[in-house]
PDB file of the backbone (N, CA, C, O) and the ligand in Angstrom, with CONECT records:
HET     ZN  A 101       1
ATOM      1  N   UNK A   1       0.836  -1.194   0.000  1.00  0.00           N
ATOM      2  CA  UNK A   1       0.000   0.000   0.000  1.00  0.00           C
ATOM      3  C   UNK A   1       0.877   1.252   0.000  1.00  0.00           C
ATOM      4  O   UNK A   1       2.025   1.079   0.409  1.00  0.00           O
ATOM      5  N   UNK A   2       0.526   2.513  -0.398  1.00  0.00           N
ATOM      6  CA  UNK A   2       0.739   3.615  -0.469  1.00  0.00           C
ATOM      7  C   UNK A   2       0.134   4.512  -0.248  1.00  0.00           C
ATOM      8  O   UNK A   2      -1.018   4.484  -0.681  1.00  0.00           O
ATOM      9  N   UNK A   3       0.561   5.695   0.490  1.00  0.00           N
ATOM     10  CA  UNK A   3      -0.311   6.399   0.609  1.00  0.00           C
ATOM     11  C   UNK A   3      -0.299   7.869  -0.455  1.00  0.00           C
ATOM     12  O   UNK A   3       0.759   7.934  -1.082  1.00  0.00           O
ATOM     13  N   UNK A   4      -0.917   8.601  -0.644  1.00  0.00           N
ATOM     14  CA  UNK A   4      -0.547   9.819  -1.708  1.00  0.00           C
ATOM     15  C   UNK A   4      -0.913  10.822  -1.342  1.00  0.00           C
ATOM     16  O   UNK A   4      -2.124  11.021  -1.244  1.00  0.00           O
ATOM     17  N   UNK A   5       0.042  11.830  -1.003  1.00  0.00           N
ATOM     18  CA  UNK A   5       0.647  12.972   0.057  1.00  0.00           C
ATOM     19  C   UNK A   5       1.126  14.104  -1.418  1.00  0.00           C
ATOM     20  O   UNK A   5       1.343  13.831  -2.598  1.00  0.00           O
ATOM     21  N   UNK A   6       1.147  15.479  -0.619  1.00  0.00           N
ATOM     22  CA  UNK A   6       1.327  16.213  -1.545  1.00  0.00           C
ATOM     23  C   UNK A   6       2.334  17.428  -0.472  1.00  0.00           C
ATOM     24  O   UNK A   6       2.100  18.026   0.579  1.00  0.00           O
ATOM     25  N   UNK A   7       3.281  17.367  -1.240  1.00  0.00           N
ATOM     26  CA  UNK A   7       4.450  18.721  -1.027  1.00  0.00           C
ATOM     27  C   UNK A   7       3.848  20.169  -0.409  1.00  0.00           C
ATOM     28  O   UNK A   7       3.702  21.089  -1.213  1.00  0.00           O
ATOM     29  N   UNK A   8       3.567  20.343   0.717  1.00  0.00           N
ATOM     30  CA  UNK A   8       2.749  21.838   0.988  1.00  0.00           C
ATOM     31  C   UNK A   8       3.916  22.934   0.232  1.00  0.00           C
ATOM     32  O   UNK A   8       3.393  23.958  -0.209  1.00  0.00           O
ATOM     33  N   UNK A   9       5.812  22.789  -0.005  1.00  0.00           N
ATOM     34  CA  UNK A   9       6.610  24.199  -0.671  1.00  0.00           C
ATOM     35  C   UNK A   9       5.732  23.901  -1.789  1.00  0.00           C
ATOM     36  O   UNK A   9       4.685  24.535  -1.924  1.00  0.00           O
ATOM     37  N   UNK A  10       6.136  22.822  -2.749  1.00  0.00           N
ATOM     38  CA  UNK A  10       6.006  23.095  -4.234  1.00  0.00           C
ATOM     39  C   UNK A  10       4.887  22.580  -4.915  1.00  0.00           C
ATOM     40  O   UNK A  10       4.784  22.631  -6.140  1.00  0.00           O
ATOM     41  N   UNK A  11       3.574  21.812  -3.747  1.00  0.00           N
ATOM     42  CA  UNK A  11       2.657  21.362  -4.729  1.00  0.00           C
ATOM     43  C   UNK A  11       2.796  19.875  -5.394  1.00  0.00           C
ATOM     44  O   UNK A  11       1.842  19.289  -5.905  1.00  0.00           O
ATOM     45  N   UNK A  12       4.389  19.242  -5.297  1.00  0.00           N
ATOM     46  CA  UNK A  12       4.460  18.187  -6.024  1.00  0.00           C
ATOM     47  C   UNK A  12       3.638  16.715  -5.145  1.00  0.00           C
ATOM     48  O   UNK A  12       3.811  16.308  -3.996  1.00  0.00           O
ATOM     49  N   UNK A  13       2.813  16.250  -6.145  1.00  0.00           N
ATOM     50  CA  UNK A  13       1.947  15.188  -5.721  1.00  0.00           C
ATOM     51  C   UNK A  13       3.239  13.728  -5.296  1.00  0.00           C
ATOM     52  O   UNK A  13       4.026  13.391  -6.181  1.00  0.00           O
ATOM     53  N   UNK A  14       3.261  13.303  -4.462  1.00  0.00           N
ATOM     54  CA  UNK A  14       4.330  12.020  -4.071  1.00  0.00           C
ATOM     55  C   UNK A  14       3.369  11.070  -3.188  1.00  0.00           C
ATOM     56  O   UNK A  14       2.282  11.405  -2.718  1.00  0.00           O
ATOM     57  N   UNK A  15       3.993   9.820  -3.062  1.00  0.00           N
ATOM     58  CA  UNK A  15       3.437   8.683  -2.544  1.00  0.00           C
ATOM     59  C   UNK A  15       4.459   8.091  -1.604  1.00  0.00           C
ATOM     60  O   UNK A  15       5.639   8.094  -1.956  1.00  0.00           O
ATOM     61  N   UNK A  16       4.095   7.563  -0.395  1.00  0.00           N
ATOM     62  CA  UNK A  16       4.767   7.050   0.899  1.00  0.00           C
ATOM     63  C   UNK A  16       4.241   5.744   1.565  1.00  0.00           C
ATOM     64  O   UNK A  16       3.042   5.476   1.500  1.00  0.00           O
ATOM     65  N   UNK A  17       5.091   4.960   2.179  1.00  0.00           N
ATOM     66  CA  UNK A  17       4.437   3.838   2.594  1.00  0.00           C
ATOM     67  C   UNK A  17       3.944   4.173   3.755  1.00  0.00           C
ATOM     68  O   UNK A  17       4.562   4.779   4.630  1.00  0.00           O
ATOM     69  N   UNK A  18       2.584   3.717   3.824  1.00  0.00           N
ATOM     70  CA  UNK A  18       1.655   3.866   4.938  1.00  0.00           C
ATOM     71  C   UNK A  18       2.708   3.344   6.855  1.00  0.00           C
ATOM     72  O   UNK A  18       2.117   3.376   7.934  1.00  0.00           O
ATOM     73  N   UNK A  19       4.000   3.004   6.730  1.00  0.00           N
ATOM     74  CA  UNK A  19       4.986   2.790   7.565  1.00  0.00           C
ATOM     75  C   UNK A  19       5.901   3.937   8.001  1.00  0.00           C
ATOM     76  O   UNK A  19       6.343   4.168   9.127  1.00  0.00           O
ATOM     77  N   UNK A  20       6.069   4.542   6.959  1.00  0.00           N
ATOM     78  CA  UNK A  20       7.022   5.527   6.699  1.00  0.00           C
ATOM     79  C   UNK A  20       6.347   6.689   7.320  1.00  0.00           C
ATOM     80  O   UNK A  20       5.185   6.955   7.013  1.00  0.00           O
ATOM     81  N   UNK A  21       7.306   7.705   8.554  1.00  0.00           N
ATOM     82  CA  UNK A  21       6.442   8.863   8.914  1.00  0.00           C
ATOM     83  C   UNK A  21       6.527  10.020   7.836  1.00  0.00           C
ATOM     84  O   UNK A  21       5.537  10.698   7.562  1.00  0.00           O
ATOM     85  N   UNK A  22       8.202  10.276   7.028  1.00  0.00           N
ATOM     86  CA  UNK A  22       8.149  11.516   6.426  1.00  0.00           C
ATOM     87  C   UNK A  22       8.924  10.846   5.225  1.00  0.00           C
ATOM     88  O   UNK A  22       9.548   9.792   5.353  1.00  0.00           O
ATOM     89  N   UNK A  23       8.822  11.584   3.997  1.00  0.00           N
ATOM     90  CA  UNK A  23       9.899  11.343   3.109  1.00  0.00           C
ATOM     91  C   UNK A  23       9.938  12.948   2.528  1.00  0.00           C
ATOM     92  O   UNK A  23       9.126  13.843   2.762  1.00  0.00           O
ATOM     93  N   UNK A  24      11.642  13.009   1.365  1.00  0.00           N
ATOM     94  CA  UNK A  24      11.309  14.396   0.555  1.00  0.00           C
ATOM     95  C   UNK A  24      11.544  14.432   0.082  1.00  0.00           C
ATOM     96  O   UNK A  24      12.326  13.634  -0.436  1.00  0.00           O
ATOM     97  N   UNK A  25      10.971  15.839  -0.485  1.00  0.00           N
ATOM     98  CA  UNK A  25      10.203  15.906  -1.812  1.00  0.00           C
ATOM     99  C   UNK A  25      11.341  15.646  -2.921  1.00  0.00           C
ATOM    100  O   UNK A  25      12.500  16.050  -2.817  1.00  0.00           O
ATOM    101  N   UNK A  26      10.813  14.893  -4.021  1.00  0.00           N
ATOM    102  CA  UNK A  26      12.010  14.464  -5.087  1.00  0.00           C
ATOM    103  C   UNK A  26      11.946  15.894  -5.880  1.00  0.00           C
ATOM    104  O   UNK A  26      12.658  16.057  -6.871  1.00  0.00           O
ATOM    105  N   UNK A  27      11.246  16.718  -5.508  1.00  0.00           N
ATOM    106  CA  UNK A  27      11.381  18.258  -6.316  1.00  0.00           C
ATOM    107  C   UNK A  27      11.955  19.185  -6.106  1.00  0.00           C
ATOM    108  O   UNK A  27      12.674  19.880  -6.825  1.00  0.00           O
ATOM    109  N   UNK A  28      11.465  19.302  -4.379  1.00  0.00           N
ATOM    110  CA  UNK A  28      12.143  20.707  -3.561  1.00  0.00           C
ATOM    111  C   UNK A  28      12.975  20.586  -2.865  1.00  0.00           C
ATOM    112  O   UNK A  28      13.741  21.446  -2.430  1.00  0.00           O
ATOM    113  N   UNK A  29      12.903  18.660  -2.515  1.00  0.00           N
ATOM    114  CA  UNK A  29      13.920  18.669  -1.254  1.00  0.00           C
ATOM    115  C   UNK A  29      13.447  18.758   0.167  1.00  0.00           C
ATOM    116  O   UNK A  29      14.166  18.391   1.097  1.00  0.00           O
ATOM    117  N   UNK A  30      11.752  19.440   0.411  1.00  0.00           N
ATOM    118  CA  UNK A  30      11.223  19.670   1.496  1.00  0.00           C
ATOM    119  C   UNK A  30      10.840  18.116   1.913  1.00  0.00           C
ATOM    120  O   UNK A  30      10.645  17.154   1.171  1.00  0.00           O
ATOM    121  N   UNK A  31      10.792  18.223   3.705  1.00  0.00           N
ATOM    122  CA  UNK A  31      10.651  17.447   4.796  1.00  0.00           C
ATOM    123  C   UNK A  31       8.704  17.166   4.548  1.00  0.00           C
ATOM    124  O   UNK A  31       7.933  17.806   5.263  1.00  0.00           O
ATOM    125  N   UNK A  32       8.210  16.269   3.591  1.00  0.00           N
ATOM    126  CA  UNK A  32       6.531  15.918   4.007  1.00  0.00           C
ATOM    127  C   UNK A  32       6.869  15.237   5.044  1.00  0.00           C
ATOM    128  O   UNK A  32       7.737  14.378   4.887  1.00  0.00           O
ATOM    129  N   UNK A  33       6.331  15.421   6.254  1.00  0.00           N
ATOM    130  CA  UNK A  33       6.130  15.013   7.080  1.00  0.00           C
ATOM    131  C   UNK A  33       4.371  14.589   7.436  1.00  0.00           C
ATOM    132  O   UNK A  33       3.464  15.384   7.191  1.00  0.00           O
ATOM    133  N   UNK A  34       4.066  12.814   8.219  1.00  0.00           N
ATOM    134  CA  UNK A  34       2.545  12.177   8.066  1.00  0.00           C
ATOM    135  C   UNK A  34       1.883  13.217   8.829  1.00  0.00           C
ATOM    136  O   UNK A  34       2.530  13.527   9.829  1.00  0.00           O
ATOM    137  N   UNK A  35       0.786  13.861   8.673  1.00  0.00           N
ATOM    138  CA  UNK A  35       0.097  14.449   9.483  1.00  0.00           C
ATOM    139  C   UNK A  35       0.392  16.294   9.200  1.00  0.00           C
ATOM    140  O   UNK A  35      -0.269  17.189   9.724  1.00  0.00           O
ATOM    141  N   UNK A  36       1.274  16.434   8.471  1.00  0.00           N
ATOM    142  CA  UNK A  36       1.270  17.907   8.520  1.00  0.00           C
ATOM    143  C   UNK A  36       1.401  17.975   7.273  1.00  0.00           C
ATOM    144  O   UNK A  36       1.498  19.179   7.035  1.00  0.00           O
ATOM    145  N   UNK A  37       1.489  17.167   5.929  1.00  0.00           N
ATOM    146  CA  UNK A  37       0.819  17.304   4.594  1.00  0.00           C
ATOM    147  C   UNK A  37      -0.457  16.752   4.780  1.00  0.00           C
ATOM    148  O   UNK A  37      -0.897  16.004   5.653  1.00  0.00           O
ATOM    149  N   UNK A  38      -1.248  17.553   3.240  1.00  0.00           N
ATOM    150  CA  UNK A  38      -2.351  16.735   3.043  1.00  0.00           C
ATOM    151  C   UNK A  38      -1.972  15.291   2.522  1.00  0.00           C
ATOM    152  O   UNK A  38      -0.908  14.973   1.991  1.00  0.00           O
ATOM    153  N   UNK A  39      -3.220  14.366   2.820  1.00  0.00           N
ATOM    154  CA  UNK A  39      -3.341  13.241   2.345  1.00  0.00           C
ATOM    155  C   UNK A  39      -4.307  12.200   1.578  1.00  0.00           C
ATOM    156  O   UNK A  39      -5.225  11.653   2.188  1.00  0.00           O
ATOM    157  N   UNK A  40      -4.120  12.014   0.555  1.00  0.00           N
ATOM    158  CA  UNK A  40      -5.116  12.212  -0.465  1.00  0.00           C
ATOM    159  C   UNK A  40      -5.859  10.560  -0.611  1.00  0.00           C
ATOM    160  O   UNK A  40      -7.059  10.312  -0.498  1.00  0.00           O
ATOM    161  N   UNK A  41      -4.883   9.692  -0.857  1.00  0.00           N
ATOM    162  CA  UNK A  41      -5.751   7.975  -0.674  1.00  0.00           C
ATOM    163  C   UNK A  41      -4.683   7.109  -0.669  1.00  0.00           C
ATOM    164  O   UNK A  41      -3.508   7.282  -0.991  1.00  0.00           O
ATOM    165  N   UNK A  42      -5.398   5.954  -0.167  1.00  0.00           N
ATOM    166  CA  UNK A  42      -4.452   4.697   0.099  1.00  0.00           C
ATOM    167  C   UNK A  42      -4.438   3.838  -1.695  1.00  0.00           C
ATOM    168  O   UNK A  42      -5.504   3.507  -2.215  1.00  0.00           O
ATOM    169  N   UNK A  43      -2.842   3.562  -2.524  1.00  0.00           N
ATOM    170  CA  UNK A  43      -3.291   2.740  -3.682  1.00  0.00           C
ATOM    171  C   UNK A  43      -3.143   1.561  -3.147  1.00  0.00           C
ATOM    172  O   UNK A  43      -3.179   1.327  -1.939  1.00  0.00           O
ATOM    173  N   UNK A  44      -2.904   0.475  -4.354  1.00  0.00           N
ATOM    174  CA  UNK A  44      -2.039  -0.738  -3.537  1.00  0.00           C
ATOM    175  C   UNK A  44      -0.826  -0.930  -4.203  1.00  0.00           C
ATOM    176  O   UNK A  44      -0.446  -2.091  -4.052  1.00  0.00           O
ATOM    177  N   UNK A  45      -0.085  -0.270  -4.864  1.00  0.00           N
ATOM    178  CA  UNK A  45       1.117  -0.187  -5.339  1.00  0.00           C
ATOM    179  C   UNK A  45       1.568   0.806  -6.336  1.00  0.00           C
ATOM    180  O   UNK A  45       0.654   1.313  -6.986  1.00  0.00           O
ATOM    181  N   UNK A  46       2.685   1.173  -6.587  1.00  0.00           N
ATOM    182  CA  UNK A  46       3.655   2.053  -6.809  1.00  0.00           C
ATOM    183  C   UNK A  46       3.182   2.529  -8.082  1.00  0.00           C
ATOM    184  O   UNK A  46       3.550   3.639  -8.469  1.00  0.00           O
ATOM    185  N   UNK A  47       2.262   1.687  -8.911  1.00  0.00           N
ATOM    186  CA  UNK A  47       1.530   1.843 -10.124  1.00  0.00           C
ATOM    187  C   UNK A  47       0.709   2.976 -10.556  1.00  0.00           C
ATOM    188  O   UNK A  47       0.693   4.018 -11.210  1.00  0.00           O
ATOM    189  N   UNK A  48      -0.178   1.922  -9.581  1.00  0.00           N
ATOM    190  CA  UNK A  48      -1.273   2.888  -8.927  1.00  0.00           C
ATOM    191  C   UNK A  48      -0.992   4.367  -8.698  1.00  0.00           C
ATOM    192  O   UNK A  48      -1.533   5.335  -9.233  1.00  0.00           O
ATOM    193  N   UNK A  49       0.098   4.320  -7.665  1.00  0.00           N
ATOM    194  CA  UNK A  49      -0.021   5.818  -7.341  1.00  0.00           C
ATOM    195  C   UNK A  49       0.260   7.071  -8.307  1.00  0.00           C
ATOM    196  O   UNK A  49      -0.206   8.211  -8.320  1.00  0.00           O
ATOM    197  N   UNK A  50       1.337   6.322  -9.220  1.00  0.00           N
ATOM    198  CA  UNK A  50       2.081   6.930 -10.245  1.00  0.00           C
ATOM    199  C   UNK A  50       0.782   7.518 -11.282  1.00  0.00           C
ATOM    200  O   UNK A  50       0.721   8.661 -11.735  1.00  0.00           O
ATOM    201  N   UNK A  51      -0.266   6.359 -11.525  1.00  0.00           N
ATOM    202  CA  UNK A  51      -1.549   6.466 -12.558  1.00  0.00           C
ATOM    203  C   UNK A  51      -2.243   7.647 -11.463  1.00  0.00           C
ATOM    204  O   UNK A  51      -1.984   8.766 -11.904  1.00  0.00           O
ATOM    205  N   UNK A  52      -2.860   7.703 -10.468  1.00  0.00           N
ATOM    206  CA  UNK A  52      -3.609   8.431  -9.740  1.00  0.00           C
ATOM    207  C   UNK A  52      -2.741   9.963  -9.684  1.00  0.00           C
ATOM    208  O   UNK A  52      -3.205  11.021 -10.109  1.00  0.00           O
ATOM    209  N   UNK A  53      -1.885   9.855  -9.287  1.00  0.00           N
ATOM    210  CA  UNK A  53      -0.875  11.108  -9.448  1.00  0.00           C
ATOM    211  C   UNK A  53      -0.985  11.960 -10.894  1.00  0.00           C
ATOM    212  O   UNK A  53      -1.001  13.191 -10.903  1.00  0.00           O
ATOM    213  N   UNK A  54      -1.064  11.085 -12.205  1.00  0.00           N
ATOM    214  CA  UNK A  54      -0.934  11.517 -13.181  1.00  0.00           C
ATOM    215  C   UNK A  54      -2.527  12.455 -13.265  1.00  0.00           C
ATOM    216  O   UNK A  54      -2.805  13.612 -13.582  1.00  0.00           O
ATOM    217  N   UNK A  55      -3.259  11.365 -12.840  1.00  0.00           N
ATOM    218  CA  UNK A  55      -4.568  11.743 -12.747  1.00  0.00           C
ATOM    219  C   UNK A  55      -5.085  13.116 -12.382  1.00  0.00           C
ATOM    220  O   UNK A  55      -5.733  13.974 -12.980  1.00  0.00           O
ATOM    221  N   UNK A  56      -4.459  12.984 -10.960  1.00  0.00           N
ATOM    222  CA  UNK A  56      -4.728  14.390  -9.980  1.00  0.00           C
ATOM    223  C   UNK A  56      -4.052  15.989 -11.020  1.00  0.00           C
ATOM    224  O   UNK A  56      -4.454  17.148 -11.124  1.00  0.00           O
ATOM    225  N   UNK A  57      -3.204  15.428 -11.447  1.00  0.00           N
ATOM    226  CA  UNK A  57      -2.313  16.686 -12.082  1.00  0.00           C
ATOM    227  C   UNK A  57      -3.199  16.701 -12.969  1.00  0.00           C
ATOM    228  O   UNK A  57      -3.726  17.813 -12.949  1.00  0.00           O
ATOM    229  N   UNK A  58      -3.671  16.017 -13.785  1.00  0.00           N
ATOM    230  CA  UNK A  58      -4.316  16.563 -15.210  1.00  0.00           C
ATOM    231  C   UNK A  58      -5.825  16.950 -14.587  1.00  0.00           C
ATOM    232  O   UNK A  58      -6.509  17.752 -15.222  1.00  0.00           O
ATOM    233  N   UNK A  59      -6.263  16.459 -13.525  1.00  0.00           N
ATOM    234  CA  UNK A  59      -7.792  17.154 -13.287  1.00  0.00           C
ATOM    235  C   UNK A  59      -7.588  18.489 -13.047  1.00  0.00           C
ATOM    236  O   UNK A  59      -8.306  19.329 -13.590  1.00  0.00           O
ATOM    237  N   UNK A  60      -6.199  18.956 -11.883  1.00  0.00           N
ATOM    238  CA  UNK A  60      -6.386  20.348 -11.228  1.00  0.00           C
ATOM    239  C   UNK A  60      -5.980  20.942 -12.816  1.00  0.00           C
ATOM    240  O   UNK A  60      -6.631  21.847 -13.339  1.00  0.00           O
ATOM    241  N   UNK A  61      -4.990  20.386 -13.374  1.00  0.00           N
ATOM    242  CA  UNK A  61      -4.785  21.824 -14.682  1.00  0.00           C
ATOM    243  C   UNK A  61      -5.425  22.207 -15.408  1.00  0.00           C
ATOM    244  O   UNK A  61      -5.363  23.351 -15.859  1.00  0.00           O
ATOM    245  N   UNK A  62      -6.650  20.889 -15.893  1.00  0.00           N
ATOM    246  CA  UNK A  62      -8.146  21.151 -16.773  1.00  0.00           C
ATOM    247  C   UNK A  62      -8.833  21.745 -15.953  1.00  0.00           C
ATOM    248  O   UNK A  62      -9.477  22.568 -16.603  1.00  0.00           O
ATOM    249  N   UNK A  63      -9.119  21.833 -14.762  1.00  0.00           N
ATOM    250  CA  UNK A  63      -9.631  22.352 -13.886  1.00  0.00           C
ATOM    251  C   UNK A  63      -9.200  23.795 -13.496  1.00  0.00           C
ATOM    252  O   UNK A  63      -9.942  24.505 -12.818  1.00  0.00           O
ATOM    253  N   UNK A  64      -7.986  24.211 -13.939  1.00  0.00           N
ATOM    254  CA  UNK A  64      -7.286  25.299 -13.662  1.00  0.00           C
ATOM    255  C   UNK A  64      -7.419  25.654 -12.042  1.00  0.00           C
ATOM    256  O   UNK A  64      -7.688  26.750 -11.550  1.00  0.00           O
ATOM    257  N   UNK A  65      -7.182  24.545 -11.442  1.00  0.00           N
ATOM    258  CA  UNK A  65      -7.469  24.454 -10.052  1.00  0.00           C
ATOM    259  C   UNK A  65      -6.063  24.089  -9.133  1.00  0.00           C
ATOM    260  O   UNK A  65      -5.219  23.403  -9.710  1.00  0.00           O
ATOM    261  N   UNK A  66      -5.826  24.459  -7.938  1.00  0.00           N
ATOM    262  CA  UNK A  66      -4.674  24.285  -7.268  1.00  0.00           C
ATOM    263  C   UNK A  66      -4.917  22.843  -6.209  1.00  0.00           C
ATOM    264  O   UNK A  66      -3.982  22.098  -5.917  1.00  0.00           O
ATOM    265  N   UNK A  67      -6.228  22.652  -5.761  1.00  0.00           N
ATOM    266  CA  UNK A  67      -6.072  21.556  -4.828  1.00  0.00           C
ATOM    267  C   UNK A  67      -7.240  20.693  -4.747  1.00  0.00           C
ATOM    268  O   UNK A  67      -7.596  20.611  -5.923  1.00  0.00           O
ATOM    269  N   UNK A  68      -7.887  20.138  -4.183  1.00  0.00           N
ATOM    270  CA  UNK A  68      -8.916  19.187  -4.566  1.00  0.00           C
ATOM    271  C   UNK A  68      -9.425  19.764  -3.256  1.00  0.00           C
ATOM    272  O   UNK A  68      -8.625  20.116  -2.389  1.00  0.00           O
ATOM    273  N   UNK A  69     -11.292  19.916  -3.024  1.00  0.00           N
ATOM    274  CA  UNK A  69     -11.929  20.035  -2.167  1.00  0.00           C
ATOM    275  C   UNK A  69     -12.280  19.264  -1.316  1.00  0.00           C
ATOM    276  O   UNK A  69     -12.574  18.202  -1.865  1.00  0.00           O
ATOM    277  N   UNK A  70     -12.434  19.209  -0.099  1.00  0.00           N
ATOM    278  CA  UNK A  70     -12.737  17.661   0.797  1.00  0.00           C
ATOM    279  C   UNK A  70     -13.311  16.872  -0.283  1.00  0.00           C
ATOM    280  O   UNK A  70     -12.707  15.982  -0.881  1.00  0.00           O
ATOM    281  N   UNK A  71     -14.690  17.299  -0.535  1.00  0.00           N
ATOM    282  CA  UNK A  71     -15.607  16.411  -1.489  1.00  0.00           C
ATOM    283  C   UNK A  71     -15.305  15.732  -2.572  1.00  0.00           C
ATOM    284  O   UNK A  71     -15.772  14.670  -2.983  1.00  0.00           O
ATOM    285  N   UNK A  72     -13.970  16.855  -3.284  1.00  0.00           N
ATOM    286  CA  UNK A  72     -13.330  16.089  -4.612  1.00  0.00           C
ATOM    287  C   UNK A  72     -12.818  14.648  -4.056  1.00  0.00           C
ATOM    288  O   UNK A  72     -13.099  13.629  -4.687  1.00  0.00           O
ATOM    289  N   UNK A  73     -11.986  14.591  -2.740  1.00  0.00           N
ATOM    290  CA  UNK A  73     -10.895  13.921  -2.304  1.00  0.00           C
ATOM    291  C   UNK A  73     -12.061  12.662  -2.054  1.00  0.00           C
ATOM    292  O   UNK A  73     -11.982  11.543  -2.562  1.00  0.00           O
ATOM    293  N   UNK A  74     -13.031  13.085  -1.246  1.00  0.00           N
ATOM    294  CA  UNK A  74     -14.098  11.673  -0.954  1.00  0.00           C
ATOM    295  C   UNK A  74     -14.342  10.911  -2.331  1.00  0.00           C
ATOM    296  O   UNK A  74     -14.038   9.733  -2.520  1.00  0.00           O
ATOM    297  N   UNK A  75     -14.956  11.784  -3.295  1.00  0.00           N
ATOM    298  CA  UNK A  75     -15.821  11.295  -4.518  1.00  0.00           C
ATOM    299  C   UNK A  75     -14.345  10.916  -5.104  1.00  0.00           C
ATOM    300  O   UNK A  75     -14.559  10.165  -6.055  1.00  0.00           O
ATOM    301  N   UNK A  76     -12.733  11.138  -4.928  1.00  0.00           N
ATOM    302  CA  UNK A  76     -11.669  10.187  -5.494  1.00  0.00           C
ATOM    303  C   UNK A  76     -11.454   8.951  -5.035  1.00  0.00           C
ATOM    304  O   UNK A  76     -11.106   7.954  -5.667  1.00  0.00           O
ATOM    305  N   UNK A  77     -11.683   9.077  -3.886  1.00  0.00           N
ATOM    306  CA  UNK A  77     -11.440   7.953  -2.751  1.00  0.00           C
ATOM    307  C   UNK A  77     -12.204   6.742  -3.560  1.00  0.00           C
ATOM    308  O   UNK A  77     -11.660   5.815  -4.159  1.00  0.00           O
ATOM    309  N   UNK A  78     -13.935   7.058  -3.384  1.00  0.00           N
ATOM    310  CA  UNK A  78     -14.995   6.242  -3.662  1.00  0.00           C
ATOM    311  C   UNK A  78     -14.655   5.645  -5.300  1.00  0.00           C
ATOM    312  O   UNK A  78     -14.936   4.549  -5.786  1.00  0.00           O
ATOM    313  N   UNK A  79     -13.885   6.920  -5.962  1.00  0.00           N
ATOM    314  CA  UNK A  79     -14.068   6.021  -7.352  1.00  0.00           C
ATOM    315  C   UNK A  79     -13.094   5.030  -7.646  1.00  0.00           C
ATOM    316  O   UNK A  79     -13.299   4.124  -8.454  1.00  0.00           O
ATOM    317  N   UNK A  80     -11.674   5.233  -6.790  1.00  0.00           N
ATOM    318  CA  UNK A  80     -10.690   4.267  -6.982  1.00  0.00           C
ATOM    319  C   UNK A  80     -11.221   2.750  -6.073  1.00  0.00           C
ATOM    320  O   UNK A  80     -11.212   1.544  -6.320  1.00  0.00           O
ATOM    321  N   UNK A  81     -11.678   3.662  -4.871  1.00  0.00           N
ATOM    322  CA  UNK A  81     -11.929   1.862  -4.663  1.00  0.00           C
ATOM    323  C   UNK A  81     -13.083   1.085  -5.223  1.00  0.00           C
ATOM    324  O   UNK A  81     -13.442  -0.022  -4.819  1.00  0.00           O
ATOM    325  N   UNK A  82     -13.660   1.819  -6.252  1.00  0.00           N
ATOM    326  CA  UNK A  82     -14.929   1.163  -6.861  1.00  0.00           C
ATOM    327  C   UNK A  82     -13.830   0.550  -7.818  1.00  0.00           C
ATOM    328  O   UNK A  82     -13.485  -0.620  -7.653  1.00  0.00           O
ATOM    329  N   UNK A  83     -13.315   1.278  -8.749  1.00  0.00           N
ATOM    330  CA  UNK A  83     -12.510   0.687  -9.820  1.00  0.00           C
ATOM    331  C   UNK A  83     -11.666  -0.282  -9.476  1.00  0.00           C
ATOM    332  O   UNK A  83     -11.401  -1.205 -10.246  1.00  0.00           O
ATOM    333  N   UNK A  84     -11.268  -0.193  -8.541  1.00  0.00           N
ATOM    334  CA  UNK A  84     -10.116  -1.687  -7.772  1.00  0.00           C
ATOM    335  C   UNK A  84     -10.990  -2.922  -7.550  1.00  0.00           C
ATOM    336  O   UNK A  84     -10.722  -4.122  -7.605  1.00  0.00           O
ATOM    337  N   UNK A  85     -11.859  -2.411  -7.344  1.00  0.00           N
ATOM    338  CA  UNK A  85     -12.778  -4.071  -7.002  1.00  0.00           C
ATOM    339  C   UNK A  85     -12.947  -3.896  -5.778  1.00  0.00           C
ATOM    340  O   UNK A  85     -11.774  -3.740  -5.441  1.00  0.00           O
ATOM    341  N   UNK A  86     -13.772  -3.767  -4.483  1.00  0.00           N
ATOM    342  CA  UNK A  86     -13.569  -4.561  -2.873  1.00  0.00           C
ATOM    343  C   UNK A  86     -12.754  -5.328  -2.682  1.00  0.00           C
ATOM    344  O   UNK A  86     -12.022  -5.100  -1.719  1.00  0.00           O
ATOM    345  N   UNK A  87     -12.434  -6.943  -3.739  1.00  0.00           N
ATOM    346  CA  UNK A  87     -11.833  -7.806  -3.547  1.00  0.00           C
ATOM    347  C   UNK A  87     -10.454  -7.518  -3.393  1.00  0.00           C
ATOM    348  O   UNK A  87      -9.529  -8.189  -2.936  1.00  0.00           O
ATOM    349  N   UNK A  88     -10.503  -6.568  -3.792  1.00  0.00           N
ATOM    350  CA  UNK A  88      -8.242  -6.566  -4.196  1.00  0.00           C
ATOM    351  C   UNK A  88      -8.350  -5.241  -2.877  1.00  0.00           C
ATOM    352  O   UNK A  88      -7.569  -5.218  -1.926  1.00  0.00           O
ATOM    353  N   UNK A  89      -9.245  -4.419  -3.040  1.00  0.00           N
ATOM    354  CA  UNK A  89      -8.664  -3.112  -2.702  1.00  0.00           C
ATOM    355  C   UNK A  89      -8.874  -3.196  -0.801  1.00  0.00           C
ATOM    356  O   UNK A  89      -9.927  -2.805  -0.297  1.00  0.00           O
ATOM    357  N   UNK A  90      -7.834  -3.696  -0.021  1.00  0.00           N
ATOM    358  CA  UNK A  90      -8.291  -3.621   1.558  1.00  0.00           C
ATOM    359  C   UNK A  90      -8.859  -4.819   2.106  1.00  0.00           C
ATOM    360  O   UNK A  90      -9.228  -4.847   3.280  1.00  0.00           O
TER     361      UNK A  90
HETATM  362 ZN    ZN A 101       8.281  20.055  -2.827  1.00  0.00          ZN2+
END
């Protein structure tokens, strides 16, 4: 599993193992630290996050938008784990 965390300096979308408290950023160099970035969903592998990441970037830029609203983040949540199956996803 992974979790998918986002850079509060530069914005860059990254993924961490749900073990791991902080990692940084492969952009800025900044300290994400669990609990003081946002945190966006659990994938189940490195794939995943990379596809969902790609995802998130192309919604906010068609969107001409900077961050996703609670509600966006729920209604993302709900659609990945619909698309994963129950069976695989948890
Ligand atoms: Zn950064």
């Amino acid at each position: 599993m992974y979790l998918i965390i986002r850079c509060q300096n530069c914005g860059t979308f990254a993924y961490i193992d749900p073990f791991q408290n902080w990692k940084l950023c492969p952009v800025c160099g900044e300290i994400m630290q669990r609990g003081s970035v946002p945190e966006y969903l659990e994938v189940k592998d490195h794939h995943e996050a990379d596809a969902v990441i790609a995802e998130l970037e192309r919604y906010l830029y068609l969107n001409n938008r900077t961050d996703l609203t609670r509600d966006e983040t729920r209604t993302l949540r709900a659609a990945y784990v619909q698309r994963v199956g129950s069976g695989t996803f948890r």
